[in-house]
Steps between C-alpha positions, in 0.01 A plus 500: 500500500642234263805699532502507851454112542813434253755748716389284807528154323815565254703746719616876385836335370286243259253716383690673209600221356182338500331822401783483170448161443102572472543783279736277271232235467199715408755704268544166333101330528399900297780419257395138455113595468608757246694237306173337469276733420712604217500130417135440474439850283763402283339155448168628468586748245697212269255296517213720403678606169549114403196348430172647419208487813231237444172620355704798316349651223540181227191374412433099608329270235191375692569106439340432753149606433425261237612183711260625764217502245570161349536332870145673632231272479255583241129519550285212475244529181169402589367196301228306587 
């Protein structure tokens, strides 16, 4: 139907070259996507080799924990 439609609008003498013209520009938009796609795994792949993930497998000091414990209030004694 689209077909159809474009004969009647462009004219059997237009058509081909319209039809080529199409053909060129999704020939280059798959080569352009593929460009980037390539792009993106080859970044990914650099990038995971370069510096180690967070929360690997080194073990963390636990400064934290005592800071924690010194700033919690401490329970009241009873004195009366």
């Amino acid at each position: 139907m689209l077909a159809a439609v474009a004969l009647i609008v462009f004219g059997p003498q237009k058509l081909p070259e319209i039809a080529r013209s199409l053909g060129r520009f999704m020939s280059e938009m798959r080569r352009m996507a593929s460009e980037v796609r390539s792009e993106f795994s080859l970044g990914l792949d650099d990038d995971s080799d370069d510096e180690p993930a967070p929360g690997g497998d080194e073990p963390v000091a636990d400064e934290d924990s005592s800071a924690i414990e010194d700033a919690a209030p401490k329970p009241r004694s009873e004195e009366s």
